[in-house]
C-alpha positions as CSV (number, residue, x, y, z in Angstrom):
1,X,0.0,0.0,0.0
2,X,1.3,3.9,-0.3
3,X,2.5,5.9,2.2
4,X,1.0,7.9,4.1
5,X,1.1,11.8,2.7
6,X,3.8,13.6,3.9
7,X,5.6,10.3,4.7
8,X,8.6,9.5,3.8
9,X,8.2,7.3,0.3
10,X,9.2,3.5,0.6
11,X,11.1,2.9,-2.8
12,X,12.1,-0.2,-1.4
13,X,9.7,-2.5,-3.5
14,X,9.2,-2.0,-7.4
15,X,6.4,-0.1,-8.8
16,X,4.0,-1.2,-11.0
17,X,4.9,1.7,-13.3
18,X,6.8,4.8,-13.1
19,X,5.7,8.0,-15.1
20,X,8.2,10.8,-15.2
21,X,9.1,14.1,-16.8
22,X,10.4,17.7,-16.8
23,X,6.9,19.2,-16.1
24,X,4.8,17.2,-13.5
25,X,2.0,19.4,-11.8
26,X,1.7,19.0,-8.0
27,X,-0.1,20.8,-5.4
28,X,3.6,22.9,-5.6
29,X,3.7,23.9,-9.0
30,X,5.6,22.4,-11.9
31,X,8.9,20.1,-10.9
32,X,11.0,17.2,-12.8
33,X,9.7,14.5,-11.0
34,X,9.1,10.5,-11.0
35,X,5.8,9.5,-10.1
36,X,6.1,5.7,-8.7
37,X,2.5,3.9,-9.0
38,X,1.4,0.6,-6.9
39,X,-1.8,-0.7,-7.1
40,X,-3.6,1.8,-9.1
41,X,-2.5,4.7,-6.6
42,X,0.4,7.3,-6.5
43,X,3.0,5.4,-4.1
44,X,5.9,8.1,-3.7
45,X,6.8,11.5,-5.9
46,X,10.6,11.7,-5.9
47,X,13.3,13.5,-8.2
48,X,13.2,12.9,-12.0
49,X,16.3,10.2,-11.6
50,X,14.7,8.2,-9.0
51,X,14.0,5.0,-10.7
52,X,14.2,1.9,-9.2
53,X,16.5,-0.6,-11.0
54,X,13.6,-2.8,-13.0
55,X,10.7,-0.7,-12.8
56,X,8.6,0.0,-16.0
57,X,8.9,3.4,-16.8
58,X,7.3,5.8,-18.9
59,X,9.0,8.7,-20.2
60,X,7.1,11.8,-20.5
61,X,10.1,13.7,-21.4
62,X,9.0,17.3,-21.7
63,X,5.3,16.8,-22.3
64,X,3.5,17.9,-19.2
65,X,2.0,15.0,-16.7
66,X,-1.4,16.6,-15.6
67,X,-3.8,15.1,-13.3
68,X,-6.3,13.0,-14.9
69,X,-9.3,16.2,-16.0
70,X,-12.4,15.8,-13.9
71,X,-15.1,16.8,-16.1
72,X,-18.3,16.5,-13.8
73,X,-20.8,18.2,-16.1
74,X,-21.6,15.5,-18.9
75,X,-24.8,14.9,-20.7
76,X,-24.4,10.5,-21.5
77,X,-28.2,10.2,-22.8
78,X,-28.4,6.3,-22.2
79,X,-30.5,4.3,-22.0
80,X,-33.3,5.4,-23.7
81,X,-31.3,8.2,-26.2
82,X,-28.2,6.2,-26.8
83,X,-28.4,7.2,-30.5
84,X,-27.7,10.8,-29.4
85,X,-24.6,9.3,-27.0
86,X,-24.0,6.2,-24.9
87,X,-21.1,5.3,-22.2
88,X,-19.3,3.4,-24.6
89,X,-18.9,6.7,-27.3
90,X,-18.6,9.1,-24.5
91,X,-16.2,7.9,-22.0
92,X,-13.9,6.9,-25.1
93,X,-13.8,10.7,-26.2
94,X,-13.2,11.2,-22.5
95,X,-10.1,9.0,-22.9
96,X,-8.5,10.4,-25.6
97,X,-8.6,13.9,-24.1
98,X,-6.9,13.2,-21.0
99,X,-10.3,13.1,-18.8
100,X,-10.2,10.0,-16.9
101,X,-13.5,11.1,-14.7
102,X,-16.9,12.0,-15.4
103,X,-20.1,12.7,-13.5
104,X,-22.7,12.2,-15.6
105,X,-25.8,14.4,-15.7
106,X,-29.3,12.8,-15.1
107,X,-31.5,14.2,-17.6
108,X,-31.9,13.2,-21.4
109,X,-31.7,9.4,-20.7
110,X,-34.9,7.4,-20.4
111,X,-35.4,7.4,-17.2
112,X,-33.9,10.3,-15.8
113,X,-32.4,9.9,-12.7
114,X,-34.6,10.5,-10.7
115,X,-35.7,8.2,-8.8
116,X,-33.3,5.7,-7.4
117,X,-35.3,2.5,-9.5
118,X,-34.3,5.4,-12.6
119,X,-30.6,5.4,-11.3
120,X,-30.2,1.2,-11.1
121,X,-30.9,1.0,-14.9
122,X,-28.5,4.1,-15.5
123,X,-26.0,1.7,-13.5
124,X,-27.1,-1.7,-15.2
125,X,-26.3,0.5,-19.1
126,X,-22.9,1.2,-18.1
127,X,-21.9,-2.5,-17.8
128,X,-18.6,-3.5,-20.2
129,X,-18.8,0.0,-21.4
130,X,-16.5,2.1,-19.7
131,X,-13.6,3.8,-20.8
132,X,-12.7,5.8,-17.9
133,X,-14.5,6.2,-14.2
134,X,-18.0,7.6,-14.4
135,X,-19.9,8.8,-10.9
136,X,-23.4,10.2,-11.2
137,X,-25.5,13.3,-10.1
138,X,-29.8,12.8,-9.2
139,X,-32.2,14.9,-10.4
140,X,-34.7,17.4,-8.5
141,X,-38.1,17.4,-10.5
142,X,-41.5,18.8,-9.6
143,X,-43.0,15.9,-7.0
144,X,-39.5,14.0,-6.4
145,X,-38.5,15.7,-2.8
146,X,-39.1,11.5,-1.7
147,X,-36.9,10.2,-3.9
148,X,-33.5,12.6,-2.7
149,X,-32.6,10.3,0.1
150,X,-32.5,6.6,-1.5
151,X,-30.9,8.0,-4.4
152,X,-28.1,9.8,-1.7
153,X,-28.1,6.4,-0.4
154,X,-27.5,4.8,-3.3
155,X,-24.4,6.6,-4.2
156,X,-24.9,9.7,-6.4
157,X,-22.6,13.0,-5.7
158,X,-25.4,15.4,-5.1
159,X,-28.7,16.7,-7.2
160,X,-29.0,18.9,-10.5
161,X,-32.1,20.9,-11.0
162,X,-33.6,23.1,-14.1
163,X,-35.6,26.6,-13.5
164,X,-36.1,26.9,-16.8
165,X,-37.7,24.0,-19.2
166,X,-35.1,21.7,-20.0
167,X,-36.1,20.9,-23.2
168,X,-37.1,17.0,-22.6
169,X,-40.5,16.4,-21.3
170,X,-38.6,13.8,-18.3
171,X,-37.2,16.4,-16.4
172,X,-39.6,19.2,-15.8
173,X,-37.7,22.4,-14.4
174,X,-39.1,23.5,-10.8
175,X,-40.2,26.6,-9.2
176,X,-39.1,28.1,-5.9
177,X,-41.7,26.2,-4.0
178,X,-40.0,22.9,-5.2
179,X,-36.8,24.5,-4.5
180,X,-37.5,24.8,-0.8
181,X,-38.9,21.6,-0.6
182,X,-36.1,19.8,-1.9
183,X,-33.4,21.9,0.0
184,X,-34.5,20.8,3.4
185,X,-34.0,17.6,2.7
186,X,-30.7,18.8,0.8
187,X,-29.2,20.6,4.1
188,X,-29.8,17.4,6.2
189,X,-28.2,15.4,4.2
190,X,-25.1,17.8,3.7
191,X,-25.7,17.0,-0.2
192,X,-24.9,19.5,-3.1
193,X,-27.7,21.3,-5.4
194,X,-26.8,21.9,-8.9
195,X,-29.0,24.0,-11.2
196,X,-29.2,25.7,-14.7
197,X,-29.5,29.0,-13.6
198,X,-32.1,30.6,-16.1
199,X,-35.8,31.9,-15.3
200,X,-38.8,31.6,-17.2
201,X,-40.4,34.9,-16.9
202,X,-37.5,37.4,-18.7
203,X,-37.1,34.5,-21.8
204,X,-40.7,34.9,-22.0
205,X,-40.9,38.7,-21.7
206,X,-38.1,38.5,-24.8
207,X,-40.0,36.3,-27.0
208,X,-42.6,38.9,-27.4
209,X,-40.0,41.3,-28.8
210,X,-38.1,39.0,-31.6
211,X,-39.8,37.9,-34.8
212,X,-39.2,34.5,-35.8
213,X,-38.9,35.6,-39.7
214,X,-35.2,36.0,-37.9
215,X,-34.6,32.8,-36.6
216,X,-31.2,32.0,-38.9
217,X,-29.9,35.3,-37.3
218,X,-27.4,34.2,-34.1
219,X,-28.8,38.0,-32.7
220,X,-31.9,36.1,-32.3
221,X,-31.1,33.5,-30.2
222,X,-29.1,35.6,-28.4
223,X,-32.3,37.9,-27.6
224,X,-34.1,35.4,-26.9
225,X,-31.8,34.4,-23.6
226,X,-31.4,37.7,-22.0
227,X,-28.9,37.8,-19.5
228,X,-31.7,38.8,-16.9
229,X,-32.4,35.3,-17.2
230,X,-29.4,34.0,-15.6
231,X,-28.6,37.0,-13.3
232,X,-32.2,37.1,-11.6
233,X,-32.2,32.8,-11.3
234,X,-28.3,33.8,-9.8
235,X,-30.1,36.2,-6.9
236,X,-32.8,33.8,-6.2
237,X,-30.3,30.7,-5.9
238,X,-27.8,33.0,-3.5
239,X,-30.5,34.4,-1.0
240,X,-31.8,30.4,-0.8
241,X,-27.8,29.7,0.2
242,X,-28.2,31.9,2.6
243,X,-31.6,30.8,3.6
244,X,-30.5,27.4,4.1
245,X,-26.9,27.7,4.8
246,X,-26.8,24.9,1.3
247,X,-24.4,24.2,-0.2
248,X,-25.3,25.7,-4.0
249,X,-23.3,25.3,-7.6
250,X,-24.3,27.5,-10.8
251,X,-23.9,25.1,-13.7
252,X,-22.5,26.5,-17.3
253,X,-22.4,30.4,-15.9
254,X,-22.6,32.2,-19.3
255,X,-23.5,35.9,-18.0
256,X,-20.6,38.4,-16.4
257,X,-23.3,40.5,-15.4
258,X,-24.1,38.0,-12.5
259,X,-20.3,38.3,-11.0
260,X,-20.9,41.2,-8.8
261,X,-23.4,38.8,-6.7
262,X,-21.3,35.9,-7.3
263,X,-18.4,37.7,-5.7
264,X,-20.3,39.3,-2.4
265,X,-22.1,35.8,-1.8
266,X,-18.3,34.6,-1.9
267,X,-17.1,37.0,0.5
268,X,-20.1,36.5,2.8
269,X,-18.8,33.0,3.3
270,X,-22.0,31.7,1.6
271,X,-21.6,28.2,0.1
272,X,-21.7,28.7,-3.5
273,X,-19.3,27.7,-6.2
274,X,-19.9,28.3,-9.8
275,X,-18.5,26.9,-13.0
276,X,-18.0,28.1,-16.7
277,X,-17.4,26.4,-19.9
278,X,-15.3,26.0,-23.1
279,X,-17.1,27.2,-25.5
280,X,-18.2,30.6,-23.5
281,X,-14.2,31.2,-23.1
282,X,-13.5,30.5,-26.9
283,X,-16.1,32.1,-28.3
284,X,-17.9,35.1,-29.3
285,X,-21.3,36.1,-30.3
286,X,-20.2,38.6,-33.0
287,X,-18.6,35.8,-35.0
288,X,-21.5,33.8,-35.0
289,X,-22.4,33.4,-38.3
290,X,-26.2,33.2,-39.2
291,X,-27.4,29.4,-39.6
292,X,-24.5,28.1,-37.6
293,X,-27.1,26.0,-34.9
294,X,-23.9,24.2,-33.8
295,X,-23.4,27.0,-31.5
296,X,-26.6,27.1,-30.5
297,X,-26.4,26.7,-26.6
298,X,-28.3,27.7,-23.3
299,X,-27.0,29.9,-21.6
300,X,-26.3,31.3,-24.9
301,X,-22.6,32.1,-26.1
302,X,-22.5,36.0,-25.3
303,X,-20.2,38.8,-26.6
304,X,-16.5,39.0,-26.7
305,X,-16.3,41.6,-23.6
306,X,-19.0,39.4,-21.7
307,X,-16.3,36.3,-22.0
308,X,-13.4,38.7,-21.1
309,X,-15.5,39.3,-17.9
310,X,-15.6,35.7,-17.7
311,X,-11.8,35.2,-18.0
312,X,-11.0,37.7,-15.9
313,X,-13.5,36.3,-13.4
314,X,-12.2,32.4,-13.5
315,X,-8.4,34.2,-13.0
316,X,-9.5,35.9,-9.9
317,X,-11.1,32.7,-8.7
318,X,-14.6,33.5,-8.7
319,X,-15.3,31.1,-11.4
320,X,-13.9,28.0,-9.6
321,X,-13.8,25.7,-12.3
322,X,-14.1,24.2,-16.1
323,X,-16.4,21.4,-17.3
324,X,-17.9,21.4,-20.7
325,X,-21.7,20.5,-20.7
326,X,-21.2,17.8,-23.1
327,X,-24.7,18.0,-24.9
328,X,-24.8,15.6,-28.1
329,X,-27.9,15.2,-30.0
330,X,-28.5,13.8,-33.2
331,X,-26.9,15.6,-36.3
332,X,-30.7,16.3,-37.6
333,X,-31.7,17.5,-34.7
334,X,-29.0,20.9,-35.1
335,X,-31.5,21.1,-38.6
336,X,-28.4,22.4,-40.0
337,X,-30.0,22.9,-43.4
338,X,-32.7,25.2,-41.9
339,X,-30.4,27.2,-39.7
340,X,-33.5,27.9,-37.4
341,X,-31.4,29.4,-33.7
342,X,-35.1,29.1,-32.2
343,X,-35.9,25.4,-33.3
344,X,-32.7,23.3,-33.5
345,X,-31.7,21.7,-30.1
346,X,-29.6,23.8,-27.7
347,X,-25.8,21.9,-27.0
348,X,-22.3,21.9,-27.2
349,X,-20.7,18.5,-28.4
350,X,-16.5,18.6,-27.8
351,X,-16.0,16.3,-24.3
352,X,-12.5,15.0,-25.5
353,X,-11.2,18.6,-27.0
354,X,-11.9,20.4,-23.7
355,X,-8.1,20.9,-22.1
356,X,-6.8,22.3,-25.6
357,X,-9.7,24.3,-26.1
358,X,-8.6,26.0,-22.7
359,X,-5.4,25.9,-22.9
360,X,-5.3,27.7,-26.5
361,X,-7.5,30.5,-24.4
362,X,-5.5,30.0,-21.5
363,X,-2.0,30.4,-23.0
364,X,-2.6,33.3,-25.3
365,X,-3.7,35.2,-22.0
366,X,-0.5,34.5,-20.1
367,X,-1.8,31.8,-17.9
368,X,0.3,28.8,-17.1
369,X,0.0,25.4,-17.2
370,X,-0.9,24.9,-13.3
371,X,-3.6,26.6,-13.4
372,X,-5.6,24.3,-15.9
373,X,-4.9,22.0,-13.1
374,X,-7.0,24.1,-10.9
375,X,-9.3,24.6,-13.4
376,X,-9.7,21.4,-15.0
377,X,-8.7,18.9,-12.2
378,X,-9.2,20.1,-8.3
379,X,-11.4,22.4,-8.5
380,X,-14.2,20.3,-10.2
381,X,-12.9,17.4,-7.9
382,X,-14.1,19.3,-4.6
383,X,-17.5,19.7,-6.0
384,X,-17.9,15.7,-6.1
385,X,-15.8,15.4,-2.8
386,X,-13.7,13.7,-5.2
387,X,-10.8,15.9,-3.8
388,X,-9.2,13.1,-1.5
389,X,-9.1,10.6,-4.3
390,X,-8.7,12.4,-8.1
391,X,-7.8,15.7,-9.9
392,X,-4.4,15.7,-8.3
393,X,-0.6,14.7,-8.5
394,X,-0.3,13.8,-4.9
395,X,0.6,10.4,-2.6
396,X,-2.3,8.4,-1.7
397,X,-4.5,9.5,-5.0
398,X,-5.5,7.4,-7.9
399,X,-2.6,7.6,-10.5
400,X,-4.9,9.4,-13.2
401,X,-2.6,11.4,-15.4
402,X,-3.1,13.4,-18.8
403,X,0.4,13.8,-20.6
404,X,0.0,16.4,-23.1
405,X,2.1,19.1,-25.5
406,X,1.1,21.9,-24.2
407,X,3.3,23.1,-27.6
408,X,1.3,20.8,-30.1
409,X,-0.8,22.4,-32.5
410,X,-3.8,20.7,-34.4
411,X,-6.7,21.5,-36.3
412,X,-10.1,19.9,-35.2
413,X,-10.9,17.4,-37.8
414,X,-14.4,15.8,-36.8
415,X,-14.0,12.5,-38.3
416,X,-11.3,11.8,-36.1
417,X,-13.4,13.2,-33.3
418,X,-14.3,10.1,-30.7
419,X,-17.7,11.2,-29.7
420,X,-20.5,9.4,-31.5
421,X,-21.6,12.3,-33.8
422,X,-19.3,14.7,-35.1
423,X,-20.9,18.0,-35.1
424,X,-18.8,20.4,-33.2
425,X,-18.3,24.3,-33.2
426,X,-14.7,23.4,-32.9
427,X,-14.3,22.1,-36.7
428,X,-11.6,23.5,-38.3
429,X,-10.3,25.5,-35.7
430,X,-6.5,25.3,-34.6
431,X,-6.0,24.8,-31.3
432,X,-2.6,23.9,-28.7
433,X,-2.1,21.5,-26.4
434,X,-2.2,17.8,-28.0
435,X,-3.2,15.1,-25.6
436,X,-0.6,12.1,-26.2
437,X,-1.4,9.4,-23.0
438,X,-4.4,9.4,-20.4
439,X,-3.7,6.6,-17.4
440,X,-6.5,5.5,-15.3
441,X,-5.2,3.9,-12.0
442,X,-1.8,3.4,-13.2
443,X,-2.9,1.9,-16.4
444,X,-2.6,3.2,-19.6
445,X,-6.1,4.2,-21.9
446,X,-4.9,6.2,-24.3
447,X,-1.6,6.2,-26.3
448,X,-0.9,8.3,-29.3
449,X,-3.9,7.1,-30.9
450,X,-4.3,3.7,-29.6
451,X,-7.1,3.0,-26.9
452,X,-6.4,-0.1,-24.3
453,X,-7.9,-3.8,-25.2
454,X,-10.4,-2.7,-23.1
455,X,-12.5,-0.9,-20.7
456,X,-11.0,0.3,-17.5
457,X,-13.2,2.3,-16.3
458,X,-15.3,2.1,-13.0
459,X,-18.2,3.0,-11.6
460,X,-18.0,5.7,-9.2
461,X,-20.5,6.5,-5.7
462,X,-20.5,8.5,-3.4
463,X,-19.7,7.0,0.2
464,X,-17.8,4.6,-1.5
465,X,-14.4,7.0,-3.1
C-alpha cells in the first residue's frame, strides 16, 4: 500500500509503473519528478532520476504530466437516447482527451435519474462499457422531494435541478416552491444542489419582442436568452444559500453581469461555487455566423467583452472551475440545413477537445499550465468530494494522469473526433495543447492514438471514493 502523505516514500519495493518528466503538476507547481505507482495509486513522488533498477517506466520527457481532467458536467443520454450518445462513445472521447472522470448528468436518458429505480438502470447501461471512471448526479423534478434520500443512499454525488424547461419532457424544471422543498431535505443530508441557472419569466418577456422571420440570425437566439435570465435565477439561488446555509453550484455560468453577486455571496462565506465552460471562453457572439445551430447553446454564447469578464472572473477565482456541458444530440436534430437558432436543439458537443480548447485560451492570455490544473482537475474534484481521491498529483490519490504538449498544434478534424456524432463548433479550428497518454489507475487508456484492449473504467459512488 502507499504511504502515508507527507511520509517519507518507501522505494524499497518495485512499482508497477513509473511516469516521469520535466513538467509534473503538483499541489507545488511544476517540478521534474518521478511518479512511482502501486496498485492503481500514487506510491511516492521523488526526483526525476529516482527509478528503481527494473521498474517499468514511462518517459514523458518534456510533455506535461497533468492530473487526470475531472469533467463532472456530462450529458451520456443512455439508455433510452443512446443514438444521441451512450457510455461506450462518451467515455472513449473522455479518454483520448486526458479526462479519466466523469459525472454524468441525469437528464436526457430514459429514465432520468430520478428516482433511485431510474438510477439502477442508469447503473445496469454502463456494464462493459467504460472507458474511464464515471460517478453520477440525481435529479430534482417537480414531486421528487421523496426520492433525494435513496438516491443519496445509493451513491450519487449530489442533485441537478432546471428553473427553466429543460427541453425533454422527463425532467420538468421546478419553481421556488419545489426548490425549498427539496433543500431541506438537501441541508440534512449535507448533499450539493446543482441547477441551470435561467428563469422563465425574462425569456418569456423577450419572446414577445423577436420575430421568428429571424430565426437564422445568431442575434436572435441571443435575444431570446437575456442575460436577466441567468442574473435574476443567480439572486434567487444565492439568497436560498443563505436561507438554508446549502451548499449551491451554478452550472455552465454564461452571463458576467451575475459576478458582482457571485463575488459578495463569496465574501459572505456563503456556500456557492460556480462553474464556466469551453465554449463561452472560446467564443464570441459577433462571429457567430447566421445558420450556424452548432453553437446554439443555453445559456447562450454571449459577446467578446461578456467572456473577457468571464476570463477575468475564472483568474480571480470567482469562477472556480471548467467542465464542458457535453450536450450531443442527433446531427438532424441541429436542422443544420434550416439554420433555425429558435428550433434546432440547444448543446455543445466537444467532451474530448476540452483541455486544448482552454489551454489555446488560456496560454494566449498569459496563464500557465498549473492553473488548468485548478481549473480542469481540483477544482471540479471538490465539487464531487472527489478531492481526497482524483484531480491531483499527490501520494495516496488514484494515478490518473493526462500527458500532453502543451506546444502541439492541431486543427479539429471531426471524423477523427471520438464522440459518437461529429458536429462540433470546434471544426476546423487550430488549437494547442495535444493530448498524447491518459492513465487511469496506473494503467494506460490512451496512447498516441491507440485506446487499451479494453474498458478500465469504474463505476464511481458517493460513500464509496
Amino acid at each position: 500500500m502507499p504511504n502515508p502523505p507527507n511520509s517519507p516514500p518507501d522505494l524499497t519495493e518495485i512499482p508497477d509503473v513509473v511516469v516521469r518528466g520535466r513538467k509534473v503538476i503538483t499541489p507545488d507547481g511544476e517540478r521534474a519528478a518521478a511518479i512511482h505507482v502501486r496498485a492503481g495509486l500514487i506510491s511516492a513522488i521523488t526526483a526525476f532520476d529516482d527509478c528503481p533498477s527494473g521498474a517499468l517506466v514511462h518517459e514523458a520527457g518534456d510533455s506535461v504530466v497533468m492530473p487526470g481532467v475531472v469533467d463532472t458536467h456530462v450529458h451520456i443520454n443512455e439508455p433510452g437516447r443512446t443514438d444521441w450518445e451512450g457510455f461506450s462513445t462518451a467515455t472513449r472521447a473522455a479518454a483520448a482527451g486526458g479526462i479519466t472522470t466523469l459525472i454524468e448528468m441525469p437528464l436526457n436518458s430514459i429514465p432520468a435519474t430520478t428516482t433511485a429505480a431510474g438510477f439502477r438502470e442508469k447503473l445496469a447501461a454502463t456494464a462493459g462499457k467504460l472507458w474511464v471512471d464515471v460517478g453520477f448526479w440525481g435529479g430534482i423534478v417537480p414531486g421528487n422531494a421523496a426520492e433525494l434520500r435513496p438516491l443519496w443512499e445509493s451513491g450519487v454525488f449530489g442533485f441537478k435541478c432546471f428553473l427553466v424547461p429543460s427541453g425533454v419532457e422527463e425532467f420538468a424544471h421546478v419553481t421556488e416552491a419545489d426548490l425549498r422543498a427539496a433543500l431541506r431535505e438537501l441541508t440534512a443530508l449535507k448533499a450539493s444542489l446543482l441547477a441551470h441557472a435561467e428563469l422563465p419569466d425574462p425569456i418569456a418577456q423577450a419572446a414577445t419582442k423577436i420575430s421568428k422571420d429571424d430565426a437564422r440570425r445568431y442575434s436572435t437566439w441571443l435575444a431570446s436568452r437575456p442575460r436577466a435570465a441567468e442574473n435574476e435565477a443567480i439572486d434567487l439561488l444565492v439568497k436560498l444559500a443563505r436561507e438554508f446555509r446549502a451548499r449551491i453550484h451554478i452550472v455552465h455560468l454564461s452571463s458576467s453581469d451575475a459576478i458582482p453577486t457571485l463575488q459578495k455571496a463569496k465574501s459572505e462565506g456563503q456556500p456557492v461555487t460556480v462553474e464556466t465552460c469551453p465554449h463561452y471562453l472560446t467564443f464570441d457572439a459577433e462571429d457567430i455566423a447566421d445558420g450556424r445551430t452548432e453553437f446554439k447553446c443555453a445559456p447562450p454564447i454571449r459577446e467578446k467583452e461578456n467572456r473577457e469578464k468571464l476570463w477575468a472572473a475564472l483568474g480571480n477565482g470567482t469562477i472556480d472551475f471548467i467542465a464542458t456541458d457535453h450536450s450531443p444530440c442527433l446531427p438532424a436534430m441541429k436542422l443544420p440545413e434550416d439554420g433555425d437558432f429558435l428550433r434546432a436543439w440547444g448543446g455543445i458537443a466537444g467532451l474530448e477537445l476540452s483541455l486544448p480548447v482552454v489551454w489555446t485560451g488560456a496560454s494566449s492570455r498569459g496563464y500557465p499550465v498549473p492553473r488548468l490544473a485548478e481549473w480542469l482537475c481540483s477544482g471540479s474534484a471538490r465539487l464531487a468530494a472527489l478531492d481526497k481521491r482524483k484531480g491531483t498529483i499527490a501520494v495516496g490519490y488514484d494515478a490518473d494522469f493526462a500527458i500532453w504538449n502543451p506546444d502541439g498544434k492541431f486543427l479539429v478534424d471531426p471524423a477523427k473526433l471520438h464522440q459518437r456524432h461529429k458536429i462540433t463548433p470546434y471544426t476546423g479550428r487550430e488549437l494547442s495543447g495535444s493530448v498524447e497518454t491518459t492513465f487511469l489507475r496506473g494503467r494506460k487508456i490512451f496512447d498516441r492514438g491507440e485506446f487499451s484492449s479494453s474498458p478500465l473504467g469504474q463505476i464511481l459512488r458517493r460513500g464509496s471514493v
